[in-house]
N, C-alpha and C positions, 0 to 999 in steps of 0.2 A: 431362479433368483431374480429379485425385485431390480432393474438397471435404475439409476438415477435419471434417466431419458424417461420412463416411466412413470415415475415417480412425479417429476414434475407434472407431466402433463395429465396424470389422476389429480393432481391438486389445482389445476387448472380448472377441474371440469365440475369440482366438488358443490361449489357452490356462486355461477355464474354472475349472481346478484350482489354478492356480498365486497363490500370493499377489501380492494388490495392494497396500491397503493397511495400514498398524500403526496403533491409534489404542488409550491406556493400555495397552499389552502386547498387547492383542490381534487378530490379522490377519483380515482379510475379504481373498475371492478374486475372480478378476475373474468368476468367474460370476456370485458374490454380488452382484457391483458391477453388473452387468449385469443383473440382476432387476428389482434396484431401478432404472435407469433402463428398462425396460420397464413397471414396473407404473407408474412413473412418467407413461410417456409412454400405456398403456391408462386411468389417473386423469383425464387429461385430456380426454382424447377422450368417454371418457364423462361428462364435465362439460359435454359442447358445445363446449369452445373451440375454435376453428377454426383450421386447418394454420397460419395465417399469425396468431394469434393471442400475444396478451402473457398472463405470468404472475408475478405478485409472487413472491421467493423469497426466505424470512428466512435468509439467510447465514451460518447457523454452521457452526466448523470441526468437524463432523463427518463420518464417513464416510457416513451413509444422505445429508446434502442435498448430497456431492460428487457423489451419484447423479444427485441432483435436477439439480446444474449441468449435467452431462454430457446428461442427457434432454432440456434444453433447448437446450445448446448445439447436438446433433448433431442439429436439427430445424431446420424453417423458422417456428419457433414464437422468441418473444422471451421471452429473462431481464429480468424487472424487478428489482433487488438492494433488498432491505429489509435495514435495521441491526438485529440483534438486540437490542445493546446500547443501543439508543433504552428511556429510560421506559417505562412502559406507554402513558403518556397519548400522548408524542410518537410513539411507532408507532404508535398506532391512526391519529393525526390523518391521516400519512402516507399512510396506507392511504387514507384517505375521502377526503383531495385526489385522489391518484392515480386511484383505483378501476380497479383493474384487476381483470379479466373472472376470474382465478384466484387465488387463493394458496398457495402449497407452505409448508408448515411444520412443524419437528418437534413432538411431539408437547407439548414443555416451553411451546412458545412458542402451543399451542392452548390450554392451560389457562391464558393470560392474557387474563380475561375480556372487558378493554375493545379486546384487537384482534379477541379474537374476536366483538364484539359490530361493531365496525367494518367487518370482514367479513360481518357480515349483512344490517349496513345496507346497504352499496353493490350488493347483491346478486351479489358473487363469489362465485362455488365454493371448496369448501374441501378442501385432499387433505393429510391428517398420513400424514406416515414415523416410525413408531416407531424407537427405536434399534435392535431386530434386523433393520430395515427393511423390514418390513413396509408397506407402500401401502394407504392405505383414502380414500374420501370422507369429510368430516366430516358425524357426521350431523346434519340440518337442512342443509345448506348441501353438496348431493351433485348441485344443477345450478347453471347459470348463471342468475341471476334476470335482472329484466325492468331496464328501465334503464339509461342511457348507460355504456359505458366506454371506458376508455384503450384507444385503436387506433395499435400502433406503427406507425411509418413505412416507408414500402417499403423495404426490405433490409434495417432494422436488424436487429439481432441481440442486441443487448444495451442498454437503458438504465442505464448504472450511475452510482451515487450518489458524489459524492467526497465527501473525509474532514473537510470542514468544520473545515481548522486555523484559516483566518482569517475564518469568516461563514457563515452557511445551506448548509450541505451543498443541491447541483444535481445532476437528473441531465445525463451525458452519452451523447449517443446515439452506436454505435458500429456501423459499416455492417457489414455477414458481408465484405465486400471487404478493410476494416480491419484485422478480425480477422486473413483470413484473410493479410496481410500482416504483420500483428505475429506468427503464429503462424508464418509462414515461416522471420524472424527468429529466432523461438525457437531452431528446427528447426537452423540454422544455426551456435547457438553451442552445442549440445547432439551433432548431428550433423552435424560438420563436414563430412564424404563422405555426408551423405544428402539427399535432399529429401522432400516430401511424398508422390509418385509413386511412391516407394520400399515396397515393402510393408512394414507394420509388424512388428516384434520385439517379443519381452517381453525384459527385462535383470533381469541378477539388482541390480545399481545400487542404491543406493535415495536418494532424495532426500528431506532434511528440510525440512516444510514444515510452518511457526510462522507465519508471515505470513496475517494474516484476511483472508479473503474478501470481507469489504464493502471492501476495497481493491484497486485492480484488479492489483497486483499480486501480491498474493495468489491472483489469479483466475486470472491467466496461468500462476503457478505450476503450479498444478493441472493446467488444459487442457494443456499445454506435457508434464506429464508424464508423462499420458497417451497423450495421441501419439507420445510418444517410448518409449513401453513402459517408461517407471520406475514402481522399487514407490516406495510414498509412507510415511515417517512422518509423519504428521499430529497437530501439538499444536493444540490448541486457542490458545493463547495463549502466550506466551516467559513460559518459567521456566528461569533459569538451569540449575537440577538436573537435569530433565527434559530439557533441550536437552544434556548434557553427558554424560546419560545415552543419548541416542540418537545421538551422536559415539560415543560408546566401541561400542556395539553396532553398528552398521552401519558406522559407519569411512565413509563419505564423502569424497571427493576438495574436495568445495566444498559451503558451506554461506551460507544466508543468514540477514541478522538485520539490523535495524534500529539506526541510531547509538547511540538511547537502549542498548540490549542492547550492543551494543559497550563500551559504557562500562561496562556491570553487568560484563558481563562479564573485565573486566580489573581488577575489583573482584574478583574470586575467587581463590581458590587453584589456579586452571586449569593445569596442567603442560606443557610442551612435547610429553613424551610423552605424555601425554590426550588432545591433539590432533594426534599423531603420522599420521594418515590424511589431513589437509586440508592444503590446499595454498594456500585461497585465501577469504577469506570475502567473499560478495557481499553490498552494503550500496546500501541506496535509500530513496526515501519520504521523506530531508529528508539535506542536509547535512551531510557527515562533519568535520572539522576534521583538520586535516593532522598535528598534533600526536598525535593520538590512533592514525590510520594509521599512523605511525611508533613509538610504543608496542607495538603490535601486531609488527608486524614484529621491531622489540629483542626482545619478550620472546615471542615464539611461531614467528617465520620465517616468519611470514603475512600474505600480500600483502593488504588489501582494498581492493577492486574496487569502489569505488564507480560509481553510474549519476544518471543526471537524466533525469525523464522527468515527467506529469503522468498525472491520467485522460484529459485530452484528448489528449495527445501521449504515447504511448506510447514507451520505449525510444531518447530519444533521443540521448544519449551512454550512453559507460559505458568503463571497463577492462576490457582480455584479458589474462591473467595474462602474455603474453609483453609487452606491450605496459605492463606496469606494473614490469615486472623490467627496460625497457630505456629506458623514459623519465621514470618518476615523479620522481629529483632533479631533472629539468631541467622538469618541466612539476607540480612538486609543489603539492597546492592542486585544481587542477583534477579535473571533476568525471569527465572522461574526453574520447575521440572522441566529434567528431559521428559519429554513424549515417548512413552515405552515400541511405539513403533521406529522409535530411532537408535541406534549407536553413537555413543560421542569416544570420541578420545584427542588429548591434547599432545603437541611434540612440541618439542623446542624448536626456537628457530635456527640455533646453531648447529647444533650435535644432531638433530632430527629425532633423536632417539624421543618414546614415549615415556611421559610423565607422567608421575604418579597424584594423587588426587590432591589440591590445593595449589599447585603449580600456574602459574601462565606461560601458555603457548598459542599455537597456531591452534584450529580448531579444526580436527577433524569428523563428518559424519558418513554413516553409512544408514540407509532403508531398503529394505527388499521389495520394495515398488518404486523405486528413485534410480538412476543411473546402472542398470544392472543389478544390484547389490554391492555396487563397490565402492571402495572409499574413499571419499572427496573433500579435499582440501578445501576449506574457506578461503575467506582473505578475512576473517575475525581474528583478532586475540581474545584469550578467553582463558578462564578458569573455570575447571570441573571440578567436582567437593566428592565425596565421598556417599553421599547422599543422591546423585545426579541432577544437583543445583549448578545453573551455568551462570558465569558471570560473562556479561563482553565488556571488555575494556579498551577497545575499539579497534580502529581497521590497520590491516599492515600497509594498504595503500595509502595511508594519510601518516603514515610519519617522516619523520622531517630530520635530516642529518645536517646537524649545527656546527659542521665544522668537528664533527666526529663525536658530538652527544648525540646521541638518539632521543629526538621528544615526539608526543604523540597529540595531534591535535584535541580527540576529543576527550585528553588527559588535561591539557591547558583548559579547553571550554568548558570543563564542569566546576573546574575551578572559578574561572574567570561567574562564572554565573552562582555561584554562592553572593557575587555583593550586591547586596540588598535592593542597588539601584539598576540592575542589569536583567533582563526576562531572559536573552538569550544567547549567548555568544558561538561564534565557527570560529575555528583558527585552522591555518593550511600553510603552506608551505609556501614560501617566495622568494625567487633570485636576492643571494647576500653576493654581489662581491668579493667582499673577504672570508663570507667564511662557506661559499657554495649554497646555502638553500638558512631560512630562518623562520621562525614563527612570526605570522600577522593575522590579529583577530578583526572580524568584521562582528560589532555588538548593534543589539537592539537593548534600547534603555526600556523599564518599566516606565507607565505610563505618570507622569509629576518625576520622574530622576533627572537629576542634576550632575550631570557627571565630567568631566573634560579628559581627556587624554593625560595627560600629566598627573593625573589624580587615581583615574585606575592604573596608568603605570606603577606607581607608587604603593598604590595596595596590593599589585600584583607581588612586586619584588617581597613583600611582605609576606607572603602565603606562597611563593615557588622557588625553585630551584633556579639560580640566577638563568642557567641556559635557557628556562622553561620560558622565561618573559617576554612576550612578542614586542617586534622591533618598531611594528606600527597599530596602530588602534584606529580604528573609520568607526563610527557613528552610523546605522543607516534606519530608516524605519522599517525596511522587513530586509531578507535575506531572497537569493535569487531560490525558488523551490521545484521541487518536482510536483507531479498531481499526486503525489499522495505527501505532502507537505517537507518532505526532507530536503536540506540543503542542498545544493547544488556545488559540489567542488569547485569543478574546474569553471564556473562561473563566479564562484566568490571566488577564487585568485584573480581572475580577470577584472571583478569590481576594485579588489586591491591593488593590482596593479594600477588602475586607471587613478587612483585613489595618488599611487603615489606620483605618479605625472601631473596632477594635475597644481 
């Protein structure tokens, strides 16, 4: 059987000359791409780490550490995922909790003193990729020093870090079995007459890929297209201009982006014929609102394909473009199918007992390559249909007791973001005084709205349930995010708190 380590590195070798991938206008080849996961994978080795060994990997979207992902993915060696966009001080810390036996990092993120100072401490080896990708040991730190490290666990393959929307980013460990079943999946919706066994191709294709790597979707992106012989444009981060500028040039059949980007997006002057090549835009990593999907479609004839999936559950519903053009009025809202390699079922939060189909509750899954086979409680609410169309109607972590109503913030923000003049609202939860915890929404206005506090108070009390209406309203022009663009909880409380002292 064909390994996905394999795989990759047959599509490395396939055609040395040919462009892989784009990153600011300019293209590296998959020879290129292939150095660098070689000098990559000689960095290591001659650091000591050992075949079955872990390695910290600071995660940005560039092309030398796609290298990096790849040299470790296509190994029996483990990716550890570091946040780039951590502080200084919170990365180094990271590093010292963790200690793992290497670190791969570009050369921007050597020169910040206090991780590289945490990396000497723990006595990890150090290997910087310059951006022409060039591979070197860091010097001082060019072996494995003496003292305990992180020893991953038989099979894993990747420890990756989630996005920390509602509390302490964790990692999650993810078995090569896992993988190498979420990457089949891939393979599936990518090459619907291929499988893995299939010897690899190069495509002239090219897939746009804005989605960060410290998310795992962003990761899958990557590896996914890889194995499937796509070239890659690789942003760095979602810029409307820059994203609109590599539609027009590569012309693309499907593209993805993140809700927030969705919303920018339809905030622009974007043309039907500007996006005259897609067909279909893929959306994940938090909740679309139905209103917005159908926006989209009105003003561009594009389907989006929302999915629901976690770091721990990978890919577990989603739309196919046929299946969104024959069912979406009758199942609109929903976040897609279940994925036939998953179990869903829903309980109530009270009685726990399981519900029958149309219900909301807690969201239970189970896969037989995920946690044993057994079955694990979300923190989603959610509705299952009879059909195994899942709704999420948001988190149990973000609701909010009013003084003994139960409201749910992203029950309030999809509301609040219906008025015309609003791209995107968070609401969470805030010390009340009198009545223990209350809703307060932190909004971003469309770009020309005109809005005041007192006026969307006003419309709100008109469209909710008195409890439902938040006590305070901030104005801000974006929201605190994670890297793969989702709100940040427990940092918008803290902005509204600050909001209200001030």
């Amino acid at each position: 059987m064909t390994t996905f380590h394999e795989r990759i590195r047959k599509t490395l070798k396939i055609d040395p000359q040919a462009t892989a991938i784009e990153f600011r206008g300019e293209w590296m080849s998959w020879g290129e791409l292939g150095r660098i996961v070689e000098g990559v994978d000689a960095a290591l080795a001659q650091a000591g780490l050992p075949a079955d060994g872990g390695a910290g990997l600071v995660m940005r979207n560039t092309p030398p550490i796609c290298g990096a992902v790849l040299s470790l993915i296509a190994s029996d060696r483990c990716l550890i995922t570091l946040n780039p966009y951590y502080p200084d001080a919170t990365l180094a810390e990271d590093v010292r909790k963790l200690r793992p036996a290497a670190v791969v990092a570009s050369k921007m993120d050597w020169e910040r003193p206090a991780f590289r100072e945490a990396a000497r401490e723990i006595g990890a080896a150090g290997i910087e990729i310059a951006e022409d990708g060039a591979v070197r040991l860091v010097p001082g730190l060019e072996a494995i020093g003496p003292g305990e490290h992180f020893q991953p666990e038989e099979d894993v393959g990747i420890y990756m870090l989630t996005s920390g929307t509602t509390g302490p980013p964790k990692r999650i460990p993810m078995t090569r079995h896992r993988i190498l079943k979420t990457l089949e999946g891939a393979a599936q919706q990518f090459e619907k007459n291929r499988t893995l066994e299939d010897e690899p191709v190069l495509r002239k294709a090219v897939m746009i890929h804005q989605g960060s790597m410290t998310h795992v979707g962003g990761l899958w992106n990557l590896i996914s297209a890889v194995m499937g012989g796509f070239r890659i444009c690789l942003l760095d981060k979602f810029n409307a201009a820059e994203w609109r500028r590599a539609i027009a040039v590569h012309k693309p059949r499907a593209a993805g982006l993140p809700p927030s980007a969705v919303r920018m997006l339809l905030d622009t002057d974007a043309t039907k014929e500007e996006l005259s090549s897609l067909v279909a835009l893929r959306c994940g990593t938090a909740p679309l609102d139905a209103d917005t999907i159908d926006a989209v479609w009105d003003r561009w004839g594009l389907a989006v394909l929302t999915s629901y999936g976690s770091t721990e559950f990978t890919g577990v519903a989603g739309w196919q473009i046929d299946d969104f053009r024959k069912n979406w009025k009758a199942k609109r809202g929903a976040a897609g199918r279940l994925n036939p390699i998953y179990e869903a079922r829903v309980r109530d939060l009270e009685t726990d007992e399981i519900l029958p189909p149309g219900k909301e509750g807690v969201l239970e899954l189970r896969g037989d390559h995920v946690w044993n086979g057994q079955w694990v409680r979300t923190t989603d609410r959610a509705i299952l249909d009879e059909d195994k169309y899942i709704w999420i109607k948001g988190r149990l972590d973000n609701a909010i007791n009013r003084g003994g109503f139960k409201v749910h913030g992203e029950e309030i923000a999809s509301v609040l973001n219906q008025h015309p003049d609003v791209r995107e609202a968070c609401v969470v939860g805030v010390p009340d005084k009198r009545l223990g915890e209350a809703p307060a929404a932190a909004v971003i206005l469309r770009d020309g709205g005109r809005l005041t506090e007192e006026e969307l108070r006003a419309w709100a009390r008109e469209h909710m349930l008195p409890y439902q209406v938040p006590v305070r309203f901030v104005f801000v022009d974006d929201l605190p995010r994670t890297a793969s663009e989702k709100p940040m909880l427990p940092a918008v409380r803290a902005l509204l708190a600050e909001a209200a002292e001030a």
